[in-house]
N, C-alpha and C positions, 0 to 999 in steps of 0.2 A: 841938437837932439830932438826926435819928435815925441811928440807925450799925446797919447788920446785925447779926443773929444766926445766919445759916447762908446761903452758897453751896452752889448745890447745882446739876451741871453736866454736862448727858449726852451724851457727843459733840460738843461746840462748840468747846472750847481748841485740836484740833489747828487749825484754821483761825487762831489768832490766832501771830504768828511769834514777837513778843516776850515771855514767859511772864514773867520778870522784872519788865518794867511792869507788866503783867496784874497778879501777884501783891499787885505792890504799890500798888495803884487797890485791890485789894479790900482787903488790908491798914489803907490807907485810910479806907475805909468801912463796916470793922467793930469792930466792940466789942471786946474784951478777951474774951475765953474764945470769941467765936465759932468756928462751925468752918467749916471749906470741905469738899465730897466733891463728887468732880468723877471722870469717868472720860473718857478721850479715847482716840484711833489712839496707838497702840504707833509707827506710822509710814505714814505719809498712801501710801507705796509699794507699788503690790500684788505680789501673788506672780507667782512666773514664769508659771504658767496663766493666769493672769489678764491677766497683760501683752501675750504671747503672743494671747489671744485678743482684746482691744482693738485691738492692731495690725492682728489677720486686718479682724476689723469694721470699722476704719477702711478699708482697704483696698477691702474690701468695700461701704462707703460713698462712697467717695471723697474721704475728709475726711485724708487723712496726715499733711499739713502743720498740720492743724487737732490733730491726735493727736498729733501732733511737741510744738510750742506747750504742750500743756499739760500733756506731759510735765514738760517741761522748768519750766513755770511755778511746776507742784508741788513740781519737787526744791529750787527756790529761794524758793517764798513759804513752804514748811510745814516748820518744825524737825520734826526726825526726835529721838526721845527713849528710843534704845536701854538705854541705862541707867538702873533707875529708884534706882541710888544716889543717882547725877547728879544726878536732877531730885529727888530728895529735898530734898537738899543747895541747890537751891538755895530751895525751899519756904522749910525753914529758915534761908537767909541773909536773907529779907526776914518776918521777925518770927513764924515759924508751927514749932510742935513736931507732927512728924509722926508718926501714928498708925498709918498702912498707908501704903506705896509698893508697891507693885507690881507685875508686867506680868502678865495674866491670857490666855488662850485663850480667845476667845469661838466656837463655833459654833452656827449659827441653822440648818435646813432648811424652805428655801419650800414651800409647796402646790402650787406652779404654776412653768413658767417666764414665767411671766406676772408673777407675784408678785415671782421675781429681778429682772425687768427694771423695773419699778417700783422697786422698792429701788434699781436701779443707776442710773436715772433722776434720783431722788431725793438720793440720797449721793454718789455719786462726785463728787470733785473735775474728773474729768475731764469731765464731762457742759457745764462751763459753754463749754469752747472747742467742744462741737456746737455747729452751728447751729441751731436751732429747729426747723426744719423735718426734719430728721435726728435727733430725739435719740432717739423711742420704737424708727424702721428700728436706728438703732446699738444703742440698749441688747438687742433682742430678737437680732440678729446676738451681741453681744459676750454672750449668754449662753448662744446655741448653739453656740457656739465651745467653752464653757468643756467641762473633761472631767465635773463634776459640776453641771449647769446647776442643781439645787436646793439648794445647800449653799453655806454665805457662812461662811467663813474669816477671823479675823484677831485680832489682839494688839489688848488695850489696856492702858492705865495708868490704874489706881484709885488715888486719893488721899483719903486724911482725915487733915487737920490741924486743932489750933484755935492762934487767936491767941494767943500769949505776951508781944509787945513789941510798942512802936510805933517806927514807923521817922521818923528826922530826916532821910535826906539820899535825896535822890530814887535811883530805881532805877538801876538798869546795864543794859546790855545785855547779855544772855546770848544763850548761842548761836554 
């Protein structure tokens, strides 16, 4: 049987809600010393400019209810992971001695507001409740809204752990 020797995960975990399971599937399917490094959203929630200006573009779109929706979908499918004691702590509760936790500043600046809207196309949780035929109108709207349409703001959480134990009794739920 082969068993990993390194996770390695750029932006994908915040979309998964149960981190506990997660952990403990790779757990699972790694070796003894492997490591995990993984960096995800600080919290899937944008900043007040940013909310602010999603709202106007919806608005501006005509899609409210549609912006409403997945407001709301996000605050309830994406664990928010303000504390990276917390989620240290639970790293180590499912078999992993942690190397680094945590929460970093990231700032990117675009070439373009073309380029933001791409990226917000692209990334935003919110994008999936547009409708299709709205999503490039909204993203170019929601990023002439913003006060810095070239600059993308936000927290994440870095992690390196490596395996220390294996786990006998199935995961918990966290969260």
């Amino acid at each position: 049987m082969l068993f990993l020797l390194q996770v390695f995960s750029n932006y994908v975990w915040h979309w998964i809600k149960d981190h506990g399971k997660l952990l403990a599937s790779v757990n699972k399917s790694m070796r003894m010393g492997g490591s995990v490094v993984t960096q995800f959203f600080h919290s899937p929630l944008q900043t007040d400019d940013e909310m602010l200006a999603a709202k106007k573009a919806a608005q501006e779109c005509g899609i409210e209810q549609e912006m409403q929706a997945a407001i709301m979908m996000t605050k309830r499918q994406m664990p928010i992971w303000k504390d990276p004691v917390a989620y240290a702590d639970l790293v180590t509760s499912v078999g992993f001695n942690v190397k680094m936790c945590k929460v970093v500043e990231r700032h990117f600046r675009c070439a373009s507001k073309f380029e933001r809207a791409g990226m917000t196309v692209t990334v935003s949780p919110f994008m999936l409740h547009v409708p299709k035929e709205k999503r490039l109108l909204f993203a170019t709207k929601y990023v002439s809204n913003l006060r810095d349409p070239y600059a993308i703001h936000h927290k994440a959480i870095i992690v390196h752990a490596t395996k220390v134990r294996e786990l006998n009794n199935p995961a918990r739920q966290y969260n």
